[in-house]
C-alpha positions as CSV (number, residue, x, y, z in Angstrom):
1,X,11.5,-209.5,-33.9
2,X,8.4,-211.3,-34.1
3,X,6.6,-213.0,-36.6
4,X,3.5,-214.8,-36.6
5,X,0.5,-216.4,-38.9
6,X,-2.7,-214.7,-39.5
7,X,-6.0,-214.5,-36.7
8,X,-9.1,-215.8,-38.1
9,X,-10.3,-214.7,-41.5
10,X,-6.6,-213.7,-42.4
11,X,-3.6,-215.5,-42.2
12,X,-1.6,-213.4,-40.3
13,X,2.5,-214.7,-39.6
14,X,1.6,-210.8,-35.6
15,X,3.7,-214.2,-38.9
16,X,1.7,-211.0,-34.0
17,X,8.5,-209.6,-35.5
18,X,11.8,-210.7,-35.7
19,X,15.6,-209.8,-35.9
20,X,18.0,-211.6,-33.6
21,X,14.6,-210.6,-32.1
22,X,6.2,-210.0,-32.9
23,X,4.3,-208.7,-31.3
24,X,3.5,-209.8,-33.7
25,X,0.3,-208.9,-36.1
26,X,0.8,-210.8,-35.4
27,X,-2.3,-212.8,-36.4
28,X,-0.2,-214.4,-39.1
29,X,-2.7,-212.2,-35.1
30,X,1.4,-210.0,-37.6
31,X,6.2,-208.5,-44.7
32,X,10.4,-208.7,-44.1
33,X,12.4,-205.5,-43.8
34,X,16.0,-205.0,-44.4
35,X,18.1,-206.6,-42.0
36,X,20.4,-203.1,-41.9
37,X,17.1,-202.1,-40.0
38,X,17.6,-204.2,-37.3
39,X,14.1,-205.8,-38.1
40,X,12.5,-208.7,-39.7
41,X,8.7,-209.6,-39.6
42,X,6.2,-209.1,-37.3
43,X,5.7,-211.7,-34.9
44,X,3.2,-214.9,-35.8
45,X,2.0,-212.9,-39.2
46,X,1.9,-214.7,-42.3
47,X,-0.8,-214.4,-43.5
48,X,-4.0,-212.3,-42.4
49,X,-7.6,-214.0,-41.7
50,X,-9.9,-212.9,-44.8
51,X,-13.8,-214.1,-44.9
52,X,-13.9,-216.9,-46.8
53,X,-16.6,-215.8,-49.5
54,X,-19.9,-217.1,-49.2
55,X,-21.1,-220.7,-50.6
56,X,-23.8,-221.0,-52.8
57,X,-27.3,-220.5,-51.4
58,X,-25.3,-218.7,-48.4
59,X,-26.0,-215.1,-47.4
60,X,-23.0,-212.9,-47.4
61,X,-21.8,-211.2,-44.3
62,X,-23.6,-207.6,-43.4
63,X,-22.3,-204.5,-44.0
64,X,-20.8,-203.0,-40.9
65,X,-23.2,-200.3,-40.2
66,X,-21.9,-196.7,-38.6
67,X,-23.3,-197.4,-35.3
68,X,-21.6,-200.8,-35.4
69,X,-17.8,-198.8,-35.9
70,X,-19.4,-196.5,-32.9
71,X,-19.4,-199.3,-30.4
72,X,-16.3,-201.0,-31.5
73,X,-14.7,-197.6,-31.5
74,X,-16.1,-197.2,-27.8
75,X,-15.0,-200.7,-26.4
76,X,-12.1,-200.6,-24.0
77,X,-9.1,-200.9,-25.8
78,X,-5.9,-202.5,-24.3
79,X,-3.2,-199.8,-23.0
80,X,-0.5,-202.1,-21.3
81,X,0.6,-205.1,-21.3
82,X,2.5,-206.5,-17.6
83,X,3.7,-209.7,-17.6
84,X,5.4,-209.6,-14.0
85,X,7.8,-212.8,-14.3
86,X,9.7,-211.9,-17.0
87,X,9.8,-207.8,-16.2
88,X,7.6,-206.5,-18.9
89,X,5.3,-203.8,-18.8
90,X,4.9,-202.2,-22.3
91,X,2.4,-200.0,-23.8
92,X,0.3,-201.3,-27.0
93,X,-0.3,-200.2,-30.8
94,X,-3.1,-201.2,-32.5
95,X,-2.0,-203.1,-35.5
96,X,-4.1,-204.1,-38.9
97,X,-3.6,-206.9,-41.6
98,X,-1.9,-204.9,-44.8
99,X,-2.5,-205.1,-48.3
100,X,0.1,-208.1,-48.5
101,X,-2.4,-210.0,-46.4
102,X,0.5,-210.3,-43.2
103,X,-0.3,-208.7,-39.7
104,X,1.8,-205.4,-39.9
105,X,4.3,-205.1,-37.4
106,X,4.2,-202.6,-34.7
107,X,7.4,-199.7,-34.9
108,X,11.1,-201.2,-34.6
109,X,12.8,-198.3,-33.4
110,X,10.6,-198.7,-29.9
111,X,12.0,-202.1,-28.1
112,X,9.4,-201.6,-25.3
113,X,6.0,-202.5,-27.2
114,X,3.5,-204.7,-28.1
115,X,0.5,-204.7,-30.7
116,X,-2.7,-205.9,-30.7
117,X,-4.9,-207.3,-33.7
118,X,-7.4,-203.8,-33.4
119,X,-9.9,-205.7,-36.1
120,X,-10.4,-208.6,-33.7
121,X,-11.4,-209.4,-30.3
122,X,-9.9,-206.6,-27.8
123,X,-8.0,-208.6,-25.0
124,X,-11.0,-209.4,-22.2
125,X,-13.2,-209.7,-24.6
126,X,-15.3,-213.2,-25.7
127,X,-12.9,-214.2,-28.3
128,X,-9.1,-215.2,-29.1
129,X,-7.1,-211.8,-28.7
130,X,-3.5,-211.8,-30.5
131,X,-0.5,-209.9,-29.2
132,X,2.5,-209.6,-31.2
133,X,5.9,-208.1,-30.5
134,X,9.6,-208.2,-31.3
135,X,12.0,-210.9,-29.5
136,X,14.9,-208.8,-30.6
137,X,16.3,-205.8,-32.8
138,X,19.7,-206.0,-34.4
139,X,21.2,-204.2,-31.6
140,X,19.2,-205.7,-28.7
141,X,16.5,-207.8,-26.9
142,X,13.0,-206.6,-27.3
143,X,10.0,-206.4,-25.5
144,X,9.5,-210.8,-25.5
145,X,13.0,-211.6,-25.5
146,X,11.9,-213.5,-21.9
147,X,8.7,-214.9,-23.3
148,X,10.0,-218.5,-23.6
149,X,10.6,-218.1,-19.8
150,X,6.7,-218.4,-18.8
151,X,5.4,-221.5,-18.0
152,X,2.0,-223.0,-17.3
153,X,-0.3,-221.5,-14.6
154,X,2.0,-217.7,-14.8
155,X,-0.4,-214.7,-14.7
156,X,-0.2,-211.8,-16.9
157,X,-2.5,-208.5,-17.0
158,X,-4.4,-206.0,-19.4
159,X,-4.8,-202.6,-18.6
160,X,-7.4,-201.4,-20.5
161,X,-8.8,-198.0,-21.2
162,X,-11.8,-197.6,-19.2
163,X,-9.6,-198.0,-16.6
164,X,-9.7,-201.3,-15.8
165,X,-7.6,-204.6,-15.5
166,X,-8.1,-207.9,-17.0
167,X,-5.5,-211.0,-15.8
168,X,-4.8,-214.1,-18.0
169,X,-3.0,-217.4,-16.9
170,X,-1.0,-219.3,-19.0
171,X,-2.5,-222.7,-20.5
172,X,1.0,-223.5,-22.9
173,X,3.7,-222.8,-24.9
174,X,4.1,-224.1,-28.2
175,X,7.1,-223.7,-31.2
176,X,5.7,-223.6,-34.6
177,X,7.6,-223.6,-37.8
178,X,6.6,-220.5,-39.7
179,X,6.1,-223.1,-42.7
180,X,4.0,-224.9,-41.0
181,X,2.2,-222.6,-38.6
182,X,-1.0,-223.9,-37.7
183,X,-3.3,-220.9,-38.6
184,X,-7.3,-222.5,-37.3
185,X,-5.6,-223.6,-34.1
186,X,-3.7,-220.4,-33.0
187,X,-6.4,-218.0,-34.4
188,X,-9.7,-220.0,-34.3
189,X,-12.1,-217.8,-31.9
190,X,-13.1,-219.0,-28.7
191,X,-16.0,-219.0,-26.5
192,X,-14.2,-217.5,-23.7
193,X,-11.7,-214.4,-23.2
194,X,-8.4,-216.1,-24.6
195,X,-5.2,-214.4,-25.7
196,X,-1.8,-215.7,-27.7
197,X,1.7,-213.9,-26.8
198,X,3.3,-214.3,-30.1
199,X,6.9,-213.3,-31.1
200,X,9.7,-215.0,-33.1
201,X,11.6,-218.2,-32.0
202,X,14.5,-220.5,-33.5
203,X,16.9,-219.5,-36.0
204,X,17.6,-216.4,-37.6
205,X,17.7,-217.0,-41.7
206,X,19.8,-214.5,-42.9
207,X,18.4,-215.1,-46.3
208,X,14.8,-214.3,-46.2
209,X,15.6,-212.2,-43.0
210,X,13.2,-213.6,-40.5
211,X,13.2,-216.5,-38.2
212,X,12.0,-219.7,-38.7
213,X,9.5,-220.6,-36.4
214,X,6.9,-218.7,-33.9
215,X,6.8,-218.7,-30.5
216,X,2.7,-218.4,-29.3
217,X,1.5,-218.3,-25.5
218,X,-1.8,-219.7,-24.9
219,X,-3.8,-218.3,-22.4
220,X,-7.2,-217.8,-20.9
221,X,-9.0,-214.9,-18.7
222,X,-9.3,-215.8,-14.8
């Protein structure tokens, strides 16, 4: 499965999914499950972004207002994920950080599925989007058991629900120990439309049931 740290404002380990497996959210864009399951934890989520509370002298953030959940609500949400070298085309879940503060996974008994940090940036959008999903189940390979395959300068795609497509090329791949995952660099937002792949990478610790390290894509909007 996949496991990731948290997106920005809460550490999340999408820590964006593992299992001799994200994804996620993933995240920390996504806690452990029983390894009779056939999962582990969400891809890249540890632990989830939270606001750090304001300094003195420093105004709080505003209330979300009703028309503001309106035009989030509204935005074009991500439908599919195709990532043509490595044969994946796989629908997406919205995902949220839990009470435990970790990106919640998206469901193990579907193989074929990714999740998305919803309370972030939507994937196309000015911002760093995080994707989570599983590597692997307990009785087989998931949606980014190819992940480690991509390689610099690969496209992938968004489908989106207005109907329209948004492609992202691959600026790295990089192998973080979950103990040591670095949160403001995976999750820090960007000026651009930028996305991480993250799912679950190294070895499988039978003990705390997850793996040890994360897996993250970097990539950009063309």
């Amino acid at each position: 499965m996949a496991a990731h740290s948290s997106p920005p404002g809460a550490r999340v380990n999408l820590t964006v999914l593992c299992a001799v497996v994200l994804l996620i959210l993933a995240v920390s864009l996504f806690g452990g499950e029983d390894s009779s399951s056939g999962t582990s934890r969400p891809p890249g989520a540890r632990h989830a972004p939270q606001a750090a509370p304001a300094s003195p002298g420093e105004q709080a953030a505003p209330v979300e207002r009703p028309a503001d959940r309106r035009e989030r609500s509204a935005r074009a949400r991500p439908v599919r994920l195709l990532i043509p070298k490595i044969q994946v085309s796989a629908p997406f879940v919205p995902l949220s950080v839990g009470r435990s503060g970790q990106l919640e996974a998206p469901p193990a008994d579907d193989v074929n599925l990714v999740g998305w940090h919803a309370e972030g940036a939507a994937p196309g959008e000015t911002g760093t989007s995080i994707i989570a999903g599983h590597v692997d189940t307990a009785t087989s390979p998931a949606v980014f058991a190819k992940l480690s395959e991509l390689e610099k300068g690969d496209v992938f795609h968004v489908a989106r629900s207005d109907g329209s497509r948004v492609s992202f090329v691959v600026d790295a791949l990089e192998t973080f120990e979950k103990d040591d995952f670095p949160d403001k660099r995976v999750y820090a937002d960007a000026t651009r439309p930028e996305v991480r792949l993250i799912t679950c990478a190294g070895d499988y610790d039978r003990k705390v049931m997850d793996y040890t390290e994360n897996l993250v894509v970097f990539a950009h909007r063309t």
